[in-house]
N, C-alpha and C positions, 0 to 999 in steps of 0.2 A: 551526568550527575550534577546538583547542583554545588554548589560551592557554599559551608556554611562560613559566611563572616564572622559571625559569631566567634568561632575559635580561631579563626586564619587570620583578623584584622592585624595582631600583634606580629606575623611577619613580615607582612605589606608593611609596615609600620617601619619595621626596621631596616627594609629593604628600601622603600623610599627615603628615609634620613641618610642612608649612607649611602645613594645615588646624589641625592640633594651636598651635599656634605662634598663628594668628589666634583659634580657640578659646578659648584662655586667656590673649589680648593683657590686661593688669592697664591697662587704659584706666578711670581714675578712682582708682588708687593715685596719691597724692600725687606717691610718689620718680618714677614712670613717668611720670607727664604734664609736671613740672618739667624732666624729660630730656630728654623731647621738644623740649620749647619753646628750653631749653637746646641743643639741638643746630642748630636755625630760627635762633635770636640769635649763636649764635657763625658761621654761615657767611653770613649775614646783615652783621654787624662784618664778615668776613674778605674777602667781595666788595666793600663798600665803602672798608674800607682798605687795602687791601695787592693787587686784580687790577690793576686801573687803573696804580699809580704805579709797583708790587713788579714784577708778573709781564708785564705788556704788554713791559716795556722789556728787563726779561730775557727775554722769545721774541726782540724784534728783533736782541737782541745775538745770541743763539744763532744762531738761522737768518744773522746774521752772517758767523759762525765758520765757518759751514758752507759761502756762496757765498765769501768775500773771503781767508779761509786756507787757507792750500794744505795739503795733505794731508801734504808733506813738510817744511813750516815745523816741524808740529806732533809729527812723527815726530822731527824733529833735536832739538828742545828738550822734548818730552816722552812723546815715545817709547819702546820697551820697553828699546833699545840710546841711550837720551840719559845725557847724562852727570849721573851721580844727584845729583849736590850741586846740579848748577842747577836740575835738575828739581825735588828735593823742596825746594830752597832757594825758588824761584818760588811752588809750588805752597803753601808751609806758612803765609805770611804775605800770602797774596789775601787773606784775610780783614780787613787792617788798611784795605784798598784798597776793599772794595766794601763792606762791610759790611751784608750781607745772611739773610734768613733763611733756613730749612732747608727751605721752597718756592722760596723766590725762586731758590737756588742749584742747583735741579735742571736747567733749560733749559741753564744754561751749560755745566755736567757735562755733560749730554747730549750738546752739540754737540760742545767737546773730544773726548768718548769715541769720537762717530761718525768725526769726522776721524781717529782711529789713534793717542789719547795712550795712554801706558801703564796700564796696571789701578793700578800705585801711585801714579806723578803725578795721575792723574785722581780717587782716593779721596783723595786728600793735598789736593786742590783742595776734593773735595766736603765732606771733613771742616772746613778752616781758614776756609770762606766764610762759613759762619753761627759760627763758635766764636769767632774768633781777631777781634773788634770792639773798635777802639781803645775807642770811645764807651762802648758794653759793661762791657767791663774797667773802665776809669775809675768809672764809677759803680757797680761793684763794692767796688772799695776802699773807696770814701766814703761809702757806705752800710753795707756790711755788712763793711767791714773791711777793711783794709793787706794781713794776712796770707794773706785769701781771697782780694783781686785779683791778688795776686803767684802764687799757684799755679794760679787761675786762666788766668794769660795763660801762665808754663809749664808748666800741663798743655796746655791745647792744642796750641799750638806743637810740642812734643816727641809728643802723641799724634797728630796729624796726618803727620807724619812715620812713626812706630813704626806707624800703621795701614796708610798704603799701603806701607811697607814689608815688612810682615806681607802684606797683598793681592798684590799682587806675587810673594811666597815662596811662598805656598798654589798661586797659578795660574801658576807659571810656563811650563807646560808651551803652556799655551795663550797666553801672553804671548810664547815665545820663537818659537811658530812665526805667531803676529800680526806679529812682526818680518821673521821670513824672508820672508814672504808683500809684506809692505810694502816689502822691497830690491827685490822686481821689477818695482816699477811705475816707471813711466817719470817721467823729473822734469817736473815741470806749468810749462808757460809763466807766468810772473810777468806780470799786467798792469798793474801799478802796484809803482812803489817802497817800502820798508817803511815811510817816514815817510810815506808818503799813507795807508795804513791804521794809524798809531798812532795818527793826527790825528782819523781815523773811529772808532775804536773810544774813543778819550780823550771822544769827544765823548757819546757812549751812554753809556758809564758814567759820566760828570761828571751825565746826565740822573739816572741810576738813585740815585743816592748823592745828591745833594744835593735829588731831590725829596722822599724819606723821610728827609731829617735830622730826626732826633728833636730834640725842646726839651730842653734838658740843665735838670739842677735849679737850677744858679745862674745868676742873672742877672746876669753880667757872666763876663769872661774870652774866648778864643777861642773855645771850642764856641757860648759864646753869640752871641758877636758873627756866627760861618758860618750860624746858626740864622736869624739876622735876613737873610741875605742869602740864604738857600737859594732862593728865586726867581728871584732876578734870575741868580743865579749857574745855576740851572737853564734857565733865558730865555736865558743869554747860551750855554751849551752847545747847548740848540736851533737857536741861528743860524745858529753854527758847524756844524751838521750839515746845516742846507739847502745852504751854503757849499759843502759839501761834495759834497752831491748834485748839484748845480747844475755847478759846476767839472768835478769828475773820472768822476761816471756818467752824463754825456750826460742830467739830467732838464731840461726846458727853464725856464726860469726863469718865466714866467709863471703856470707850475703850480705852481710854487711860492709863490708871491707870491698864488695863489688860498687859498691855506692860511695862510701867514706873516701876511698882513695883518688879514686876521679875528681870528687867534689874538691879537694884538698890539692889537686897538683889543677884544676880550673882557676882557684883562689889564687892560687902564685902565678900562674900564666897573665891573668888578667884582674892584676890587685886596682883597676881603677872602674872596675865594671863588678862588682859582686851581686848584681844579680843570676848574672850567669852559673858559678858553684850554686848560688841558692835555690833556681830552678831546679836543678839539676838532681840538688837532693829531695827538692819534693817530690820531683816525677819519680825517683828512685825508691824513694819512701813507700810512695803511693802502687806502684809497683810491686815492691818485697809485699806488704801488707795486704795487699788486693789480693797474693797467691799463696798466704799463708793460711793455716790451718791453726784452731786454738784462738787465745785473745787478739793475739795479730791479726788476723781474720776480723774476727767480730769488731774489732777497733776500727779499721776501714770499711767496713757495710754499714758501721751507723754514721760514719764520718762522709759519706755517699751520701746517706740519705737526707744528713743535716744541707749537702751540698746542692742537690738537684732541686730541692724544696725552694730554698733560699737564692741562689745566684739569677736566675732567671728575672724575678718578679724583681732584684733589686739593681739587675741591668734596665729592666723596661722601668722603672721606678726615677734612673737618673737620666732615662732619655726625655720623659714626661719634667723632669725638674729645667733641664737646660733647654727641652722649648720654650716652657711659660717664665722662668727666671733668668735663664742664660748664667753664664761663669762671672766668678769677680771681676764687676770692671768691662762684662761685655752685656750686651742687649739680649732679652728672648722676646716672647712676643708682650709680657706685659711691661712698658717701659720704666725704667730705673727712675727717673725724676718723680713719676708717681707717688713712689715708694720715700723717697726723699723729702719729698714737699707732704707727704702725711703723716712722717715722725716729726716734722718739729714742733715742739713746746712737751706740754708734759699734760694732754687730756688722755682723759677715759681713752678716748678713740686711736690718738696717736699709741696709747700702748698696747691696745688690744691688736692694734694692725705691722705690729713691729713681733708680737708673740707671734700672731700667726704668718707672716712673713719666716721669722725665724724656722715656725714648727715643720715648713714643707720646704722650705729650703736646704740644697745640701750642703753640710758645713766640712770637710777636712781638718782633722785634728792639727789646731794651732792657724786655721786661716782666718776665724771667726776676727782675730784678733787686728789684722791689716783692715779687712771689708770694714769691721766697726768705725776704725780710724777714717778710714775714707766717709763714711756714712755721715760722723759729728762734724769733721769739717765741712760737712757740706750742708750743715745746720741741725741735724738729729738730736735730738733731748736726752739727757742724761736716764731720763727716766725712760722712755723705750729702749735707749740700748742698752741698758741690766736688762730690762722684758728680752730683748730679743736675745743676750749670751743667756740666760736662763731658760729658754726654749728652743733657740735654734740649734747649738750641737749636740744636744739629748733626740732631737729627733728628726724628719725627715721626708718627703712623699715616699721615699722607698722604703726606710726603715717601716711606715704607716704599712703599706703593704704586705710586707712580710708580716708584722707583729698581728693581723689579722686572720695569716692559716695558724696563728700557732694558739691565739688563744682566743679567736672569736671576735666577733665583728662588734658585739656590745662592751666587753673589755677594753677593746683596743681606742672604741670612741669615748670610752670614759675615760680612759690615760690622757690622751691626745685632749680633749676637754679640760680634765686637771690641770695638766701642763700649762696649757694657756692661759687659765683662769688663773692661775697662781702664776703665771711670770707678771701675766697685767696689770694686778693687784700691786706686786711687790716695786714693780715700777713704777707705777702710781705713787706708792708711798715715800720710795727713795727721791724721786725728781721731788716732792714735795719737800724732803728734808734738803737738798742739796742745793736750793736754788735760792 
């Protein structure tokens, strides 16, 4: 039989590129093997810091959001037809609230999105959760300057707002019939009063927030003093959340006390290591809920699902970051002085390439803050580095990837667009005032 080309050229095609591709793999160039390993070390660091404490606790919250909040809570207050000041007023300063990164804050996005918030509250959420950090900001100013943490915390704030407000305007079409579609659903029975779930949800993100508090640079004042208690203070939200389960979802308390007491006599065995009680109560957690029956149940099948969706695509996300960028301070494959020698001064170009720099780069909450330093010492423009803390810890090549199965591949490049257009701008304009 003969063979049509016609439809077969496109595997030949791709079969040949990735012979071609292994063929001339540059396996023993220095920059290529460095990259490699560089790319092993940074998701290597990023599993061991930031799944566990970061992303565990933001899937439980999500899959939350998705059994315990009604579908019309989230329509009223951040819906297509909500009323815009509260919505973008809520949505624009989460960020001082959870103070999380541009992974951490995808699960939450998710679940909002799925329940029916608006395209702009929900981008106005996703943008101010890794941007708008009190901690952040602070050690902004006091490192790298007054004038750069003051524009810092209002460019976020005002671009958080101006981007779902723009998201929002672009899609309204499909935003206002998301709306009509949402008036004819029927109002969902309330099983619980709204102070029983502020109580549950206060207590998940008391977990999230104070078990990644960062060590602030001085030793003494508030930040430090929350620093020295971020355990107990994490400990004492955990209780509160068995309490919880215990009390209001029917989970019987001996199953719980199978998890609580081990986690608690771990903590005192090994008060210099708490990761180990903390693991311990997720697995246990994950566990009881995995074989419960009722909300328990449905709370860990959607907390699964936010999980298996998301951790995959934002592990290969940070292997692809640490080949081509490598970690603070180390090489990937595209070299650092590059990057160096085309942010100085203050053109068009230097801050369109410090936005996007920033936008696929992975940033860790509170690292943005050292790399900058390093950056302007080594000649960087005032005005690319607002572009780049303006773009770079809001988003990410991984957070890029994920934010694509959840709402679309045209959505997601007009965020990702936004974002840049509006850090490069705003640097432009700043380096222009400050110089």
């Amino acid at each position: 039989m003969k063979t049509n080309w016609k439809t077969e050229w496109k595997p030949l095609a791709l079969i040949a590129g990735l012979f071609l591709a292994c063929f001339y793999l540059p396996v023993g160039v220095p920059r290529f093997d460095n990259a490699v390993t560089e790319s092993f070390e940074l998701v290597k660091w990023y599993a061991r810091e930031h799944v566990i404490l970061c992303l565990v606790p933001a899937f439980f919250i999500a899959g939350a959001i998705g059994v315990f909040v009604s579908q019309a809570s989230v329509m009223k207050y951040l819906g297509p037809k909500a009323n815009k000041a509260l919505a973008y007023g809520v949505a624009s300063v989460s960020g001082t609230i959870l103070a999380v990164c541009s992974c951490t804050v995808l699960p939450l996005f998710a679940g909002i999105w799925r329940m029916g918030a608006g395209l702009g509250p929900a981008t106005a959420f996703l943008y101010s959760g890794p941007a708008i950090n009190v901690l952040a900001i602070v050690l902004t100013a006091r490192v790298l300057g007054l004038k750069l943490g003051i524009a810092r915390a209002v460019g976020a704030v005002v671009f958080s707002v101006v981007i779902g407000l723009l998201m929002h305007w672009i899609f309204r079409k499909e935003e206002l019939a998301k709306a009509e579609a949402a008036a004819l659903d029927p109002e969902p029975e309330v099983k619980r009063p709204l102070w029983q779930n502020v109580i549950y949800f206060g207590c998940m993100v008391g977990i999230l927030v104070f078990a990644n508090w960062g060590k602030p640079m001085e030793d003494a004042g508030l930040w430090h003093a929350l620093w020295l208690m971020k355990w107990p203070i994490t400990a004492a939200c955990a209780v509160g959340l068995a309490v919880v389960m215990v009390r209001w979802f029917g989970v019987k308390w001996w199953k719980m006390a199978v998890i609580a007491v081990p986690a608690a006599v771990l903590a005192f065995l090994f008060p210099q290591q708490p990761m180990i009680p903390f693991v311990f109560g997720v697995v246990g957690l994950s566990v009881l809920t995995s074989t419960s029956e009722g909300e328990a149940g449905d709370w860990f099948a959607s907390t699964w699902t936010f999980a298996k969706q998301i951790t995959p695509l934002l592990l290969f996300g940070v292997l692809a970051a640490g080949f081509f960028l490598g970690r603070p301070g180390k090489e990937g494959v595209i070299p650092s002085e590059w990057v160096t020698q085309a942010v100085g001064g203050n053109s068009l170009r230097a801050n369109v390439l410090a936005s996007v720099v920033g936008a696929f780069m992975y940033f860790a909450t509170l690292t943005e803050v050292p790399i900058l330093q390093g950056l302007i010492g080594s000649g960087m423009g005032q005005g690319p580095a607002l572009a780049l803390l303006l773009a770079g810890p809001a988003l990410s090549l991984q957070s890029m990837l994920v934010l694509r199965t959840v709402m679309g591949t045209k959505k997601t490049v007009v965020y990702v667009s936004l974002v840049i257009v509006m850090a490069s701008i705003t640097g432009l304009i700043y380096g222009a005032i400050v110089q």
